[in-house]
LOGURO-46890 format. One record per residue: x, y, z of N, C-alpha, C in turn; residue number from 1. Coordinates in steps of 0.1 Angstrom, whole numbers, always signed. Each point is the difference from the previous one (the first is absolute). Layout:
BEGIN
[site [X; Y; Z]; [X; Y; Z]; [X; Y; Z]; NUM]
...
This chain:
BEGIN
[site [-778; +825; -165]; [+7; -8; +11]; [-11; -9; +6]; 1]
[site [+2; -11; +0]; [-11; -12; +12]; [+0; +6; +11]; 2]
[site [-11; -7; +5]; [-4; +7; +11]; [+9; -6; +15]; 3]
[site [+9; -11; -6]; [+9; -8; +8]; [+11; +13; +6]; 4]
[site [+3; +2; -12]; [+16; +9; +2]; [-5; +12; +4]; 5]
[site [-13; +3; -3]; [-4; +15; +6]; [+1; +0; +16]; 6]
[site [-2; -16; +2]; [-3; -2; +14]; [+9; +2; +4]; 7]
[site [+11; -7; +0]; [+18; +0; +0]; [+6; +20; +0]; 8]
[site [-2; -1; -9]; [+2; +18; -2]; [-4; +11; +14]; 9]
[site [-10; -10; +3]; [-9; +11; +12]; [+11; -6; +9]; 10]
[site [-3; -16; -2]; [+9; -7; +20]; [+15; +8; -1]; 11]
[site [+6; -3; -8]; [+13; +9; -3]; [+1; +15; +2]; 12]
[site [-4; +10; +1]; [-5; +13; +0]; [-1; +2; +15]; 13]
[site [-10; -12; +4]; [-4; +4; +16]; [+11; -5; +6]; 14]
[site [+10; -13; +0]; [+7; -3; +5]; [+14; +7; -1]; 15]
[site [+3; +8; -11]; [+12; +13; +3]; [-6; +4; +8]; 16]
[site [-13; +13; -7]; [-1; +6; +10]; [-6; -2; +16]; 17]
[site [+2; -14; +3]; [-2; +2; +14]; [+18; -1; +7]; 18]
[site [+7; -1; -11]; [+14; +1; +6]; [+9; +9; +8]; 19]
[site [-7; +10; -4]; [+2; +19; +6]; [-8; +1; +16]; 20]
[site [-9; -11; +0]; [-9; +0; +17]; [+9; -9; +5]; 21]
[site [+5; -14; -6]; [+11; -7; +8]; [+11; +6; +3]; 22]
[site [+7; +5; -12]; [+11; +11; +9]; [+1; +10; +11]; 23]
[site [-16; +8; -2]; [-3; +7; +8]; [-5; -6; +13]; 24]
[site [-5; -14; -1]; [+4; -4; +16]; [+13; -3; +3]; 25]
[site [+11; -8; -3]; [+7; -9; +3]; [+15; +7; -2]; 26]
[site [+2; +15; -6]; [+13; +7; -1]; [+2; +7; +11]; 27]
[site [-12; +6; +11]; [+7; +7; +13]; [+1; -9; +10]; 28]
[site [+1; -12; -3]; [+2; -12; +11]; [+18; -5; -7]; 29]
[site [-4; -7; -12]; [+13; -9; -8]; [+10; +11; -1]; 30]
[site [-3; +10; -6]; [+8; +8; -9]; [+1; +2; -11]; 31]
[site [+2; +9; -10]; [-5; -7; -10]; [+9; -3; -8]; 32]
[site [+15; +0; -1]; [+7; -11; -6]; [-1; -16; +8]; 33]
[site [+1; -3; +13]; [-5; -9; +2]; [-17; -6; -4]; 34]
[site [-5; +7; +1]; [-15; -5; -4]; [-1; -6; -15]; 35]
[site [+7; +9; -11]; [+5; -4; -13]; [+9; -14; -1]; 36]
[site [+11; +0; +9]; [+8; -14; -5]; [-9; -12; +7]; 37]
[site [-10; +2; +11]; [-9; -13; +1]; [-13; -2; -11]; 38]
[site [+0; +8; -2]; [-12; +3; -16]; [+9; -8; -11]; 39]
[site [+8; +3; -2]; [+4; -6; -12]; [+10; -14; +3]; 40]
[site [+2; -1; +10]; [+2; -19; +6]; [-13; -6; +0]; 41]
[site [-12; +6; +4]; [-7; -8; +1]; [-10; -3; -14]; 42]
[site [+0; +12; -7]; [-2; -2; -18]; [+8; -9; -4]; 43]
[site [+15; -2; +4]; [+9; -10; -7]; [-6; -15; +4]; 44]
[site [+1; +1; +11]; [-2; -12; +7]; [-16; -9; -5]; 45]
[site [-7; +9; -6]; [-13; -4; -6]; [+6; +0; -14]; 46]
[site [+4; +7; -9]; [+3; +1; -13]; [+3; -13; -3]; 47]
[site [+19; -4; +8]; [+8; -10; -9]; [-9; -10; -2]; 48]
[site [-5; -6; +11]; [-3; -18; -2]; [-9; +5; -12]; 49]
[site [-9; +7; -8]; [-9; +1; -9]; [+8; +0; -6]; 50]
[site [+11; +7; -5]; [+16; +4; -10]; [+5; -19; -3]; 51]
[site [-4; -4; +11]; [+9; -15; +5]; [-10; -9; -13]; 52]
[site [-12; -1; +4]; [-9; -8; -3]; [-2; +4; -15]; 53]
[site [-1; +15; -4]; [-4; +4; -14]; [+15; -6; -9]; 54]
[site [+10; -7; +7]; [+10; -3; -9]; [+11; +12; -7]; 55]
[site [-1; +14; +9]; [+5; +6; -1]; [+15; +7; +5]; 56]
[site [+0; -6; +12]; [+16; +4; +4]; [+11; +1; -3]; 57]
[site [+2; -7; -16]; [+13; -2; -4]; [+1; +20; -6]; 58]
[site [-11; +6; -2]; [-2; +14; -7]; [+5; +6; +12]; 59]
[site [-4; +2; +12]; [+0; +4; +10]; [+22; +1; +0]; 60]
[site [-1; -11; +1]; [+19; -4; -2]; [+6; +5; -11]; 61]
[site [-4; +2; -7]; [+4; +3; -12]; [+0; +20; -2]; 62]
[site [-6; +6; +0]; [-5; +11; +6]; [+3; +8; +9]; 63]
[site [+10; -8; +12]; [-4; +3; +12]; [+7; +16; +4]; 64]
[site [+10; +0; -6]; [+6; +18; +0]; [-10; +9; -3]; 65]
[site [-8; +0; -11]; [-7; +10; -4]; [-14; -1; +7]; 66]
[site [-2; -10; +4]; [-15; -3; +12]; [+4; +7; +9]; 67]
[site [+12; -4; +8]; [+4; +5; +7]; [+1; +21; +7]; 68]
[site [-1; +5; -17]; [+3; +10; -5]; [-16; +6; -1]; 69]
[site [-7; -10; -6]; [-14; +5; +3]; [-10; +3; +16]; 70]
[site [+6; -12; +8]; [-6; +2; +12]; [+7; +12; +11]; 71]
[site [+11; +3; -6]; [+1; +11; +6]; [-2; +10; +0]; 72]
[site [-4; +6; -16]; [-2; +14; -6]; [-16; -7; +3]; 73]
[site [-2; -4; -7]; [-19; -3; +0]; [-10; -5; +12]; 74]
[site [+8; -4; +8]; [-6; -4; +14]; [+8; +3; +16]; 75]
[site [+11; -1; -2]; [+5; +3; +13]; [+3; +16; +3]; 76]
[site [-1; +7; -10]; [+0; +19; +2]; [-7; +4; +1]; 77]
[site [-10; -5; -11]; [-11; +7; +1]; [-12; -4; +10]; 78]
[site [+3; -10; +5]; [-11; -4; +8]; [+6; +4; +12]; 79]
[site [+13; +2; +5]; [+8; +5; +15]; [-8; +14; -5]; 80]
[site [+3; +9; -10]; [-6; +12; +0]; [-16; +6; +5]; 81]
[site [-9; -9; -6]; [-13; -3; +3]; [-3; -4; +13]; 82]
[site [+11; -7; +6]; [-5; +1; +15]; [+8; +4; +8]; 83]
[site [+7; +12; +3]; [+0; +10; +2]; [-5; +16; -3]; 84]
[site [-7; -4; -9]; [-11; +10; -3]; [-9; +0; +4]; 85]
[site [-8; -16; +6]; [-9; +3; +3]; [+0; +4; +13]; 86]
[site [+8; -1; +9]; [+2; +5; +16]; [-2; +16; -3]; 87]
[site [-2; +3; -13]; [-6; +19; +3]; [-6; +2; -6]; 88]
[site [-6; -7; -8]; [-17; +1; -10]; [-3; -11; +0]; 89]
[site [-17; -2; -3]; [-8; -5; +4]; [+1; -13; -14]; 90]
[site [-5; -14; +0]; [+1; -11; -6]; [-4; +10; -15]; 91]
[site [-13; +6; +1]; [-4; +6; -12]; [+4; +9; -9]; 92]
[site [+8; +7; +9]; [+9; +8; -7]; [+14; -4; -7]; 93]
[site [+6; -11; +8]; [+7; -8; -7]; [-2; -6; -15]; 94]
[site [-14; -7; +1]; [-1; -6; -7]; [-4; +9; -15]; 95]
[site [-8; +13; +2]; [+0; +9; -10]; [+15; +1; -8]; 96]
[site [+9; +3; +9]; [+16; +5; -2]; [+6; -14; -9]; 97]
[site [-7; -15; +5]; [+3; -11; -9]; [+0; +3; -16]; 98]
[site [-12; +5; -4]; [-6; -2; -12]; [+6; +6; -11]; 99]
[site [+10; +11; +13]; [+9; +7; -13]; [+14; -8; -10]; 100]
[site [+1; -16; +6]; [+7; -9; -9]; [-1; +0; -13]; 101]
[site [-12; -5; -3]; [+1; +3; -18]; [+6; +15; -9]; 102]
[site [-5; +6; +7]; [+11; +16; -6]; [+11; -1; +6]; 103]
[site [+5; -7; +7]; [+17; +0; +0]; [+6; -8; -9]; 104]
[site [-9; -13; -4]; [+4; -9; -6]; [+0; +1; -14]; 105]
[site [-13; +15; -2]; [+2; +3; -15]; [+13; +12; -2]; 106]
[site [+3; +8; +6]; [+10; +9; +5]; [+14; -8; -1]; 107]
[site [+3; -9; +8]; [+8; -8; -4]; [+6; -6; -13]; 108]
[site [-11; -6; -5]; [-1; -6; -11]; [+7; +12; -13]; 109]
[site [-3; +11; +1]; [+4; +12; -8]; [+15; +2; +7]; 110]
[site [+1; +4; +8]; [+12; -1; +4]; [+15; -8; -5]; 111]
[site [-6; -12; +2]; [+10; -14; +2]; [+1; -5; -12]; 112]
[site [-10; -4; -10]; [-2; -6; -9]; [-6; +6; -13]; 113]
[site [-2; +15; +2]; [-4; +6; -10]; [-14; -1; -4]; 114]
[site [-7; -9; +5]; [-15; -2; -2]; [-8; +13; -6]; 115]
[site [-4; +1; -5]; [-12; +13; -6]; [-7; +3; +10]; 116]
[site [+5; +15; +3]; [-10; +7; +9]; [-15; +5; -7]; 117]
[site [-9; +0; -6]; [-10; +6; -2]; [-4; +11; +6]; 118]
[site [-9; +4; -9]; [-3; +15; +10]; [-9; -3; +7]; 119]
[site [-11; -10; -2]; [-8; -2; +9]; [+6; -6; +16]; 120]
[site [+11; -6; -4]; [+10; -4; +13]; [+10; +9; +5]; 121]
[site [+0; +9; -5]; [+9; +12; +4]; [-12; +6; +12]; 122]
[site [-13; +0; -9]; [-12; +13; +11]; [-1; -12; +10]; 123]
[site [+1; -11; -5]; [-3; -9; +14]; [+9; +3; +12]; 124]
[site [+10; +1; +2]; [+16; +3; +4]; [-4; +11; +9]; 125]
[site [-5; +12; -7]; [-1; +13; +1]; [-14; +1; +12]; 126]
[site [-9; -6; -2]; [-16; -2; +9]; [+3; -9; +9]; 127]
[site [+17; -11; -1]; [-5; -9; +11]; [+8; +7; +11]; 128]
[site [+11; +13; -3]; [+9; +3; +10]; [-10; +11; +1]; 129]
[site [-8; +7; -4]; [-9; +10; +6]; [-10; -9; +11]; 130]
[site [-5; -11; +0]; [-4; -7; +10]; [+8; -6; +13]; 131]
[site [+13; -1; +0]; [+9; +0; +6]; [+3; +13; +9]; 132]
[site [+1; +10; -8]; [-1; +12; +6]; [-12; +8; +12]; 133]
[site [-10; -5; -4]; [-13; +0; +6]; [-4; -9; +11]; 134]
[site [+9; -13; +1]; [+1; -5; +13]; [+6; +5; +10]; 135]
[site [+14; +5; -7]; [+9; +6; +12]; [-8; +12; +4]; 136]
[site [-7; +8; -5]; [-9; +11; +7]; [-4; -4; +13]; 137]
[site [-7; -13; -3]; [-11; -4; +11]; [+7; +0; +14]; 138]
[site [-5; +8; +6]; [+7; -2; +16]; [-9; -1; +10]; 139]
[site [-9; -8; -4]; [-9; -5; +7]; [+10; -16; +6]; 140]
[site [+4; -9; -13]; [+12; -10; +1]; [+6; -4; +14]; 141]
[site [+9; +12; -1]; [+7; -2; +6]; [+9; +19; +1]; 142]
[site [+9; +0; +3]; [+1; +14; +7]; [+10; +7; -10]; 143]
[site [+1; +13; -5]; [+3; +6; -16]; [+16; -5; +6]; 144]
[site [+7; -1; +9]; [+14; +3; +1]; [+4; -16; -3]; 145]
[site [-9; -9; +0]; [+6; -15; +2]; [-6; -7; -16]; 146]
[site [-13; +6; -8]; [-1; -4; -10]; [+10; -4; -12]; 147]
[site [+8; +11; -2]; [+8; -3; -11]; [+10; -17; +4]; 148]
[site [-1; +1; +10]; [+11; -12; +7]; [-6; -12; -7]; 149]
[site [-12; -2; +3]; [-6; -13; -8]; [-6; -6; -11]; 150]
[site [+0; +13; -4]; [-6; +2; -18]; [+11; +0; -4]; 151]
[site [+10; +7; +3]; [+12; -10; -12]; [+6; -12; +0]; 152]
[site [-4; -4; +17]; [+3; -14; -4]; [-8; -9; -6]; 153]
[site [-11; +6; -1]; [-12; -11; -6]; [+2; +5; -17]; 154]
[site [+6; +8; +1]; [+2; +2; -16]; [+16; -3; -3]; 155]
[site [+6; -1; +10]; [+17; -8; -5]; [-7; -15; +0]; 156]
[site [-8; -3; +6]; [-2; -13; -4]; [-12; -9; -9]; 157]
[site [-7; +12; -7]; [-4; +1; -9]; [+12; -4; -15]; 158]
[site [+10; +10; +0]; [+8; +2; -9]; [+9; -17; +1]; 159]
[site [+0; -5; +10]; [+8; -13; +3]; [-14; -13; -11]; 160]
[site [-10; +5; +2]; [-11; -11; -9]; [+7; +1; -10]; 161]
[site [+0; +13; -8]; [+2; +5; -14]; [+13; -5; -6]; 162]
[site [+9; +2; +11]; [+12; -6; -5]; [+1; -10; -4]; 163]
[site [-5; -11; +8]; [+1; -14; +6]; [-8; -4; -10]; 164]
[site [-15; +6; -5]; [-8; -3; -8]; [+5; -3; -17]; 165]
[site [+9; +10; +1]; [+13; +0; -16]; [+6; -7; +0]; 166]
[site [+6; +1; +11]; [+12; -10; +3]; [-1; -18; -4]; 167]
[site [-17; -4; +8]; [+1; -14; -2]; [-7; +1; -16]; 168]
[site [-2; +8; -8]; [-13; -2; -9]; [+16; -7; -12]; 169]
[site [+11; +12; +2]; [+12; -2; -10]; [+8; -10; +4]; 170]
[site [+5; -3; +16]; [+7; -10; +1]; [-9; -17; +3]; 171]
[site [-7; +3; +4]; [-10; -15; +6]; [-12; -4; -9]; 172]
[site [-2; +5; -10]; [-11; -4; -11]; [+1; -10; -2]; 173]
[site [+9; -7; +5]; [-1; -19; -9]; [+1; -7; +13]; 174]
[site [+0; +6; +10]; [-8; -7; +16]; [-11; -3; +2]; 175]
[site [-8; -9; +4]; [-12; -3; +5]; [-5; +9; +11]; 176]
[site [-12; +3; +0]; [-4; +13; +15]; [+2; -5; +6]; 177]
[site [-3; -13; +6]; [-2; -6; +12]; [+17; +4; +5]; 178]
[site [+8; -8; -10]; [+14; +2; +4]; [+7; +13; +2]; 179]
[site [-5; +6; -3]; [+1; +16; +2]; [-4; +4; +16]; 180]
[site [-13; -3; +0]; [-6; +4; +13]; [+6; -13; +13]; 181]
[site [+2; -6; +1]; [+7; -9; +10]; [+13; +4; +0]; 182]
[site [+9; +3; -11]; [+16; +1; +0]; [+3; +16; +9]; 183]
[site [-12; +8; -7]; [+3; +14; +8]; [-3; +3; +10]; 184]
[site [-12; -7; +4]; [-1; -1; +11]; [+11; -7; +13]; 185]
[site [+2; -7; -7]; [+16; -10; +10]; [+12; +10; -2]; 186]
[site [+1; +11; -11]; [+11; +5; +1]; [-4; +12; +8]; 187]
[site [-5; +7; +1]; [-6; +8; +10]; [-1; -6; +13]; 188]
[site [-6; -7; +7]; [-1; -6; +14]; [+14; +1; +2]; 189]
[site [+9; -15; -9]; [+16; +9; +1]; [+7; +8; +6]; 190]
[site [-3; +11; -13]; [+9; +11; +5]; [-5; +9; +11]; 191]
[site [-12; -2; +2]; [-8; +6; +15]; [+4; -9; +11]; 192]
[site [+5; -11; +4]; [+2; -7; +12]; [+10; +6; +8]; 193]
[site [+12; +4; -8]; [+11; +10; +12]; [-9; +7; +7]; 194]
[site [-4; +10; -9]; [-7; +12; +7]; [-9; -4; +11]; 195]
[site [-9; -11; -5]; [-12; +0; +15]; [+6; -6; +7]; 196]
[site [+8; -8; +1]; [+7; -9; +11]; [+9; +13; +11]; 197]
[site [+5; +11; -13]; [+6; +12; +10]; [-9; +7; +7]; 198]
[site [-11; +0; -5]; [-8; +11; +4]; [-18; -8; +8]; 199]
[site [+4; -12; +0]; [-13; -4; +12]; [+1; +9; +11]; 200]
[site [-20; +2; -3]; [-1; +8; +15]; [+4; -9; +13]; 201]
[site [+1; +9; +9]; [+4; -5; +15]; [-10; -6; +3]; 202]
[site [-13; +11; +3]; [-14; -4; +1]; [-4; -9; -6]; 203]
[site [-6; -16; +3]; [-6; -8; -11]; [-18; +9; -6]; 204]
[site [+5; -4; -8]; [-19; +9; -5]; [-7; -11; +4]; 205]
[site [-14; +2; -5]; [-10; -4; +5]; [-8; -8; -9]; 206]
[site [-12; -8; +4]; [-6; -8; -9]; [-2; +5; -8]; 207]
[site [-5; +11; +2]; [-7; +4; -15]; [+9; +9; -12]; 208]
[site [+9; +4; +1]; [+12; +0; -9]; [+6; -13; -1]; 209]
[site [+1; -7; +6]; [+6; -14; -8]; [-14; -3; -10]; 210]
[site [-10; +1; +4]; [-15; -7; -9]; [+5; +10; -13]; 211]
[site [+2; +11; +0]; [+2; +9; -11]; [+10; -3; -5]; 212]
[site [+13; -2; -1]; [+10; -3; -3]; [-2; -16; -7]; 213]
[site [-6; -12; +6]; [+1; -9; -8]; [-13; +2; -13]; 214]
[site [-12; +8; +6]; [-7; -1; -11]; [+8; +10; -12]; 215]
[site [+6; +6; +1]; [+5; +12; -9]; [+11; -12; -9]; 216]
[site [+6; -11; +9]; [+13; -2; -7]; [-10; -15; -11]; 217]
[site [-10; -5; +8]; [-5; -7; -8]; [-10; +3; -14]; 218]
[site [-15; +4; +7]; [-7; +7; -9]; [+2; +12; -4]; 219]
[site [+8; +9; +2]; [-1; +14; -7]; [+20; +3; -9]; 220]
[site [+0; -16; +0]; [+21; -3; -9]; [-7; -7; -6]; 221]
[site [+4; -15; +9]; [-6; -9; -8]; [-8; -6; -11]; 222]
[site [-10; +3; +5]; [-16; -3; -5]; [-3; +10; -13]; 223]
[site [+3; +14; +6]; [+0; +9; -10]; [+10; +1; -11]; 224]
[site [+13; -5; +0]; [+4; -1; -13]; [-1; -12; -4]; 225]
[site [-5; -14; +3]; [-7; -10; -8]; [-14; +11; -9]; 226]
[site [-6; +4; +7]; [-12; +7; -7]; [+9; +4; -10]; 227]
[site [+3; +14; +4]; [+12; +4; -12]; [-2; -7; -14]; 228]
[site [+11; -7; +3]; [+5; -10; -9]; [-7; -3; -6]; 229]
[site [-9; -6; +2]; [-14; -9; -1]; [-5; +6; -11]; 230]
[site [-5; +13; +3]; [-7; +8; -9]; [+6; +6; -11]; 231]
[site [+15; +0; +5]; [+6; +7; -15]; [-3; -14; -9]; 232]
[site [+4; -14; +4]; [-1; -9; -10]; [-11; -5; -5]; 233]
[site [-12; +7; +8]; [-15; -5; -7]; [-4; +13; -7]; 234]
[site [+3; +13; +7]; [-7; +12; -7]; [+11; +14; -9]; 235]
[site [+13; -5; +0]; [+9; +6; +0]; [+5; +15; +9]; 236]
[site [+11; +5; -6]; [+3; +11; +12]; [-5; +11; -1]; 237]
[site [-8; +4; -14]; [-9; +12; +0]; [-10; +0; +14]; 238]
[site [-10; -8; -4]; [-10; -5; +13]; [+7; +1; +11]; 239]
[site [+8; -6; +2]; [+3; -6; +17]; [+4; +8; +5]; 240]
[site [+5; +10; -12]; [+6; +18; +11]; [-12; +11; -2]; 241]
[site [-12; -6; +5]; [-7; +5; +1]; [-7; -2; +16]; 242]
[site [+7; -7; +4]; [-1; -1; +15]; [+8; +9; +11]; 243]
[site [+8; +9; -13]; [+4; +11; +3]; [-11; +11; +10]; 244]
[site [-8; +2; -8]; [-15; +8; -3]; [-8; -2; +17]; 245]
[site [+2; -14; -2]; [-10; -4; +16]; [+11; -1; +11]; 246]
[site [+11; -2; +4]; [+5; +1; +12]; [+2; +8; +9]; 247]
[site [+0; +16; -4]; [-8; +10; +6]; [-9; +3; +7]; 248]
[site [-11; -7; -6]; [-13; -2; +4]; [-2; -7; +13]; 249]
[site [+12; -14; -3]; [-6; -8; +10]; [+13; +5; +14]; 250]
[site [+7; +5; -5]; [+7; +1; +11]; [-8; +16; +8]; 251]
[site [-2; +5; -9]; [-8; +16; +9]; [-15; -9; +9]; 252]
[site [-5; -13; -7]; [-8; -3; +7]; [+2; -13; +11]; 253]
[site [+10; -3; +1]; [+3; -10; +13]; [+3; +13; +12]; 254]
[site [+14; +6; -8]; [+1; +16; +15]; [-16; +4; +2]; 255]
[site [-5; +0; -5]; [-15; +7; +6]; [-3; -9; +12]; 256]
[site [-4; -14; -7]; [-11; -8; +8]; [+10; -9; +9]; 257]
[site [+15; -3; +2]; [+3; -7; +10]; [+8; +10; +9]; 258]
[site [+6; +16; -6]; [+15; +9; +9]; [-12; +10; -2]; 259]
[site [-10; +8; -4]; [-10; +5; +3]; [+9; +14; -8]; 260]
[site [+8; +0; -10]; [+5; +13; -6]; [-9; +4; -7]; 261]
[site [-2; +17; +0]; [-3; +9; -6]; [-1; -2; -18]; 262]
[site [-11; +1; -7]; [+4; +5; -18]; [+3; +15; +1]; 263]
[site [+5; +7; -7]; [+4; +13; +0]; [-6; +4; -12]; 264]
[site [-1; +14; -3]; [-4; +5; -13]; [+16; -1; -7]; 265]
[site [+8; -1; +3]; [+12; +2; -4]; [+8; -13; -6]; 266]
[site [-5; -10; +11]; [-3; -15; -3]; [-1; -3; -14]; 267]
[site [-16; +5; +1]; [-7; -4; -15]; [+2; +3; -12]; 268]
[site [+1; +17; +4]; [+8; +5; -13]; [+14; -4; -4]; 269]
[site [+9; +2; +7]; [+13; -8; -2]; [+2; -12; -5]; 270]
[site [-7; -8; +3]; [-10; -16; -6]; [-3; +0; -11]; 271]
[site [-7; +8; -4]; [-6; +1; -12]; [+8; +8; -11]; 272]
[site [+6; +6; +4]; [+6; +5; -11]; [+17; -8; -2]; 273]
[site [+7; -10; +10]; [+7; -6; -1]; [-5; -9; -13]; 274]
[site [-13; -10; +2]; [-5; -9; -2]; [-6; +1; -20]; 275]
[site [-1; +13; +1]; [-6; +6; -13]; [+19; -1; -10]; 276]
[site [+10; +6; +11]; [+13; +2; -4]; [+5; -14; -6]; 277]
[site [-2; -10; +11]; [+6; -12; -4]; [-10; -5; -16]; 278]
[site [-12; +1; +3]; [-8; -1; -17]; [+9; +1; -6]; 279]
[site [+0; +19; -3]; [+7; +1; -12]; [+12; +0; -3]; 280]
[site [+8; -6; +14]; [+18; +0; -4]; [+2; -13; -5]; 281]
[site [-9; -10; +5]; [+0; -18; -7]; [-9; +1; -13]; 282]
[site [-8; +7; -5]; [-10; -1; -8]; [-10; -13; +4]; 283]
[site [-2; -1; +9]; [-5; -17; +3]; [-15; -1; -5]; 284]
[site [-3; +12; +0]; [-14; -1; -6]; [-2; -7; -14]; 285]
[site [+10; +9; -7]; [-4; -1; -16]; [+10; -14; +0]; 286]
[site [+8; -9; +8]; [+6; -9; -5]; [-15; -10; +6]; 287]
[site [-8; +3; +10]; [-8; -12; +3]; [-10; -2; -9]; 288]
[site [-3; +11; -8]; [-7; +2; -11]; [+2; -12; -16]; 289]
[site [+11; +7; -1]; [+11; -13; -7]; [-2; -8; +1]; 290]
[site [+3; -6; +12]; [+0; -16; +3]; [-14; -4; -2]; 291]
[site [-7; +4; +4]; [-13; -2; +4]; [-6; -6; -19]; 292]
[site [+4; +11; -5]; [-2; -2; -14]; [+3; -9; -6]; 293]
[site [+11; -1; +5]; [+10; -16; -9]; [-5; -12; +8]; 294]
């Protein structure tokens, strides 16, 4: 890989994972279905004119039911889920609970489509829900009676990637990313606008949840799925979901150094054996290997 897209790979990586610290400021002020429908208006609202310019829109129109269909399983659930999880664990622990996408997506994939489970993706499956398990131990977190509350929703919305991940690979393969990531994102803001309009706080929040909230909807939507994109078309999607790997990292390290959270032994381990899980449920190793060869 150039040392360009490595660079990319890292900016991408840090800027998810600083997404779990924006939530984690900006959801006990907004809310976090409202905090999500101004995230993903203001991703739209950055996306189209690029959608506009790249001569894309007519895809966007053309599409627009099953875009529609994407921003809501793929971004407006799972991201409402994610921030209401973080109001009871920490950015970093969220973002651990992120990484478990790719094993839903290969789980899925067997499911839905029959895909070949391998055995090496079967033990991956098997090590990444024992790392799952091992977080919910940790009660250092958050308190043993309230744990399970947010680990499944970070794992119901885990399962919403995976779906959504199949979903556009079979129906939207002959879409352009860009038009993908602007359409779903406008179909998500969408179907989130009833809700926040019903549910604005009384209280107006404060500067610094609005600063979190637009950086989240610009650089950590926006910006980050142009990176995306970007990289699947220069390095393909082996590599690029390899930024799987680092978002953990950077999200356990923004909670450290700006919300001052705790690493846990339980953290790490659960981390790591997620992280080892996702390996071998994608094989990503031995496909970067491949590529690399060819």
């Amino acid at each position: 890989m150039k040392p360009v897209y490595l660079m990319e790979l890292v900016i991408l990586a840090a800027l998810w994972g600083a997404s779990f610290l924006f939530m984690r400021v900006g959801a006990p002020e907004f809310g976090p279905i409202v905090l999500i429908a101004l995230r993903t208006a203001i991703a739209a609202i950055f996306l189209i004119p690029l959608v506009i310019m790249a001569g894309k829109l007519k895809l966007i129109k053309e599409n627009a039911l099953l875009l529609f269909v994407v921003g809501v399983i793929g971004t407006a659930i799972p991201f409402s889920l994610f921030s209401f999880a973080v109001l009871y664990v920490s950015a970093g622990y969220a973002s651990i609970l992120n990484a478990t996408a790719p094993i839903f997506t290969a789980l899925v994939a067997w499911i839905w489509v029959s895909e070949r489970l391998t055995l090496s993706a079967a033990l991956g499956l098997l090590i990444g829900f024992c790392g799952v398990v091992l977080l919910v131990l940790d009660d250092k977190s958050v308190s043993a009676e309230m744990i399970w509350i947010p680990v499944m929703a970070c794992l119901a919305a885990t399962l919403c990637y995976g779906i959504m991940a199949n979903f556009a690979r079979h129906k939207l393969g002959h879409v352009h990313p860009l038009a993908i990531a602007g359409g779903s994102q406008l179909g998500a803001a969408l179907s989130l606008a009833p809700f926040g309009w019903w549910l604005w706080p009384h209280t107006p929040p404060g500067q610094q949840a609005w600063l979190a909230v637009i950086i989240l909807g610009i650089a950590s939507t926006a910006i980050a799925f142009i990176l995306y994109f970007r990289l699947i078309a220069n390095v393909g999607v082996t590599k690029a979901m390899t930024v799987t790997f680092l978002i953990p990292f950077f999200g356990v390290i923004w909670g450290m150094l700006f919300l001052q959270e705790a690493l846990t032994v339980f953290m790490l381990g659960g981390g790591l054996l997620i992280l080892i899980g996702v390996g071998l449920s994608t094989d990503i190793l031995n496909r970067w290997r491949k590529s690399k060869a060819v």
